[in-house]
Residue, then its C-alpha position, 0 to 999 in steps of 0.5 A: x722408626x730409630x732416629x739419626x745417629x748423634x755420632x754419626x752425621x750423613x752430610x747429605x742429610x744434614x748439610x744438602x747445600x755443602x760441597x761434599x753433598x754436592x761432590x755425591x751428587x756429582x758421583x751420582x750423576x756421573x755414574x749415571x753418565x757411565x758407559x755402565x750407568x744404564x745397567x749399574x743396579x747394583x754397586x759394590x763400594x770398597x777400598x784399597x785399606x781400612x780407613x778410606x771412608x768407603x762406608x760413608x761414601x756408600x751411606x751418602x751415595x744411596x742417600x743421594x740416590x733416594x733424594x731424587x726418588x728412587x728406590x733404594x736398599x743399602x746393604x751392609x756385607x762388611x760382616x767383619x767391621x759392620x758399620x751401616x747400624x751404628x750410622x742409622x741408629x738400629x739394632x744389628x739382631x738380624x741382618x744379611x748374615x741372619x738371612x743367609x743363614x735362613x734364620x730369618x725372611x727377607x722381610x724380617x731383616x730389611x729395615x726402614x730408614x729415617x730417610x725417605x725412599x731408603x731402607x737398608x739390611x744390616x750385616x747382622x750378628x756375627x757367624x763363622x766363614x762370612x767369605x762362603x756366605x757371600x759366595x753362597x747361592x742364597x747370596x745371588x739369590x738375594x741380590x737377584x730378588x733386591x735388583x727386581x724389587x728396588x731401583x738401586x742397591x749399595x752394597x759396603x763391603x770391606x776393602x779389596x786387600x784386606x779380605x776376599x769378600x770384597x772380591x766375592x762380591x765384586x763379581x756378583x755385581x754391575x760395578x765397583x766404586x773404588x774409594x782411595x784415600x787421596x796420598x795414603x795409597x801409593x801408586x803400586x798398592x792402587x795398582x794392586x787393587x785395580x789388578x785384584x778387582x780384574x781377575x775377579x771380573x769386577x767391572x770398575x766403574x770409577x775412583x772415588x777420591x777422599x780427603x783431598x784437604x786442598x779444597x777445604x773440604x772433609x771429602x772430594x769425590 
């Protein structure tokens, strides 16, 4: 099994005792505690723009999610700017886009992680029209398949007014975490996403604030 990634630290791994592991737990508990917390299996995170930090907040909310037991898969469906491999020090041959392009089995492209209870499916190598991928029929189909077979599946997508596949699978979902970064995005441009994120029927279950430096801490959920 590949060993953590050297470049890329997952707090709740390797700092459990800090605030922002505590902030995720917190996001765990209070998705819990949502109007949609008893049938939120499935949860899409994304964000306004690039940069916000929605991949590491998808890392660390399936991390924390694991830690308390549950059985959870992290899918990596940014096919664009794929990131989940690199964090977890894994090969990205075969992947989500590997799969929907009936090149290998679902057992093929779902990897073992070095954190207990958490496997995860890389994006995969790189294939034309990732938009009509996540759309497709194979992709609900998959998506049905991992909510019966784990407790909690997190999916990275890319941000929401940058590509439509985030609002593609936004819809596909039980919620959506909207990660902002605190004082880049402007009040008209959050407004924007939140608008996006409607007329795709996404359910928003929450905003996720980062980089608010006032605590003295890298993230506050």
């Amino acid at each position: 099994m590949p060993k953590p990634s050297t470049n890329f630290p997952i707090m709740m791994k390797v700092n459990p005792n800090s605030p922002i592991s505590e902030a995720y737990r917190s996001l765990r508990f209070n998705i819990e505690c949502s109007a949609l917390g008893q049938e939120a299996k499935i949860i899409t995170v994304t964000s306004s723009g690039r940069g916000e930090g929605k991949t590491t907040t998808a890392i660390n909310l399936a991390v924390a999610y694991a830690q308390i037991g549950k059985n959870v898969i992290l899918l990596d469906a940014d096919l664009r700017n794929s990131f989940i491999h690199i964090a977890f020090n894994q090969e990205n041959d075969k992947g989500l886009t590997n799969y929907l392009d009936n090149q290998f089995t679902l057992q093929e492209t779902i990897r073992e992680s070095y954190i207990d209870n958490l496997s995860i499916m890389t994006s995969g190598s790189q294939g034309q029209n990732p938009s009509e991928l996540l759309a497709s029929k194979k992709m609900d189909e998959l998506l049905a398949e991992l909510r019966a077979n784990y407790d909690m599946v997190i999916v990275d997508t890319p941000s929401v007014l940058t590509l439509t596949d985030a609002k593609v699978l936004a819809a596909k979902c039980d919620g959506v975490l909207l990660v902002v970064e605190y004082g880049k995005v402007k009040r008209q441009m959050a407004k924007k996403v939140k608008e996006e994120l409607m007329l795709a029927k996404a359910k928003l279950i929450g905003i996720v604030l980062n980089e608010i430096k006032n605590y003295h801490v890298d993230a506050y959920l």
